[in-house]
N, C-alpha and C positions, 0 to 999 in steps of 0.2 A: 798728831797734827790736826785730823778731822775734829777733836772736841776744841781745841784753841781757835781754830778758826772758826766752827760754830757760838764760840763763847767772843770772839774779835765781832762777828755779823749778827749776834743776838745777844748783846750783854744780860739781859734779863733771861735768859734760858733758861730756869732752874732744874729742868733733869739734867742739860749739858755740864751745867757749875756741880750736877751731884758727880754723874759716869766721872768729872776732869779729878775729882777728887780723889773718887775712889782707886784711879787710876794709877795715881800716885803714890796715894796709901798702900795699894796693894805691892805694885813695883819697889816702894821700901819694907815692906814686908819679904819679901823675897831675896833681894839681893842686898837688903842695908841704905842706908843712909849716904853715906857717902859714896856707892858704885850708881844709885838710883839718881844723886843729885850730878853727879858727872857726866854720864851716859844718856839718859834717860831727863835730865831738868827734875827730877822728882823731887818735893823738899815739903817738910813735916807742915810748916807754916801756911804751904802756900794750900797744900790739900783740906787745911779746917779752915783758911780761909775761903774755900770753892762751897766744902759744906754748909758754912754761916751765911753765905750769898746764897745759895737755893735755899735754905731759910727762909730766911728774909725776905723772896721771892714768894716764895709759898707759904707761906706760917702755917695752913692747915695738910701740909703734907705729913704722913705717917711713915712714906718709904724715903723722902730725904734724913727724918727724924735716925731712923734705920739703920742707914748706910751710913750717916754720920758717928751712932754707937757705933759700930761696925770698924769702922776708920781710927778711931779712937781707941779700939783695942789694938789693928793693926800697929800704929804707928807708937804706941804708949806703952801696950803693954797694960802690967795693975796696976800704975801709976796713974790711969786714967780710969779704971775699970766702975770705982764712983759715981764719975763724974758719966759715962757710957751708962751705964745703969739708969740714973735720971734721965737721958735721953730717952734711952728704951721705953721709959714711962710716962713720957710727955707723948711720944709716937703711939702707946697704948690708950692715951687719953681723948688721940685726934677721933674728932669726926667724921667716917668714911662719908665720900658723895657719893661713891659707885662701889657696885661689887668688888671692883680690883684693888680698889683702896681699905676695902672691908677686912680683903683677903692680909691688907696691908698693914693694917691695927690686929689682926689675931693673931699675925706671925710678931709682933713687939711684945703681946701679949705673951707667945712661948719663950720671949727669950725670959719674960720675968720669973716663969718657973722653973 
């Protein structure tokens, strides 16, 4: 409820549109697809839609890049694992502005090795 209503009062939020994502991702990761979308609203669509908007938000973000590979594995499996990889590499290609986003491109970089 706290990320939907942050994401209802700041549509532009793009960590809230990443955490709404992950969030989702992760809860069908755990209990499936259909007990996540029951219980819980969790649905595959709506969590790479969250990622693609904090994108789109941030272009030069390396930890939305991330968490979206990230999400991509969750909910996909190897059927996405391709398509997660290019992420990883596009997040490895960002330009940190601050140390923590430095921190944020060398951790895309381990996932490449």
């Amino acid at each position: 409820e706290a990320l939907t209503t942050a994401i209802r009062l700041e549509p532009k939020h793009a960590d809230a549109h990443i955490a709404y994502g992950a969030y989702q991702a992760e809860v069908i990761d755990k209990v499936g697809g259909i007990v996540a979308g029951v219980t819980y609203g969790a649905k595959k669509d709506s969590a790479v839609e969250h990622y693609e908007k904090a994108i789109k938000l941030n272009p030069d973000s390396a930890i939305a890049r991330i968490e979206y590979a990230n999400g991509l594995i969750m909910l996909y499996g190897k059927a996405k694992l391709a398509e997660a990889q290019a992420v990883y590499e596009q997040a490895a290609a960002c330009k940190p502005a601050d140390a923590m986003e430095r921190l944020d491109v060398e951790r895309a970089k381990s996932e490449l090795e």
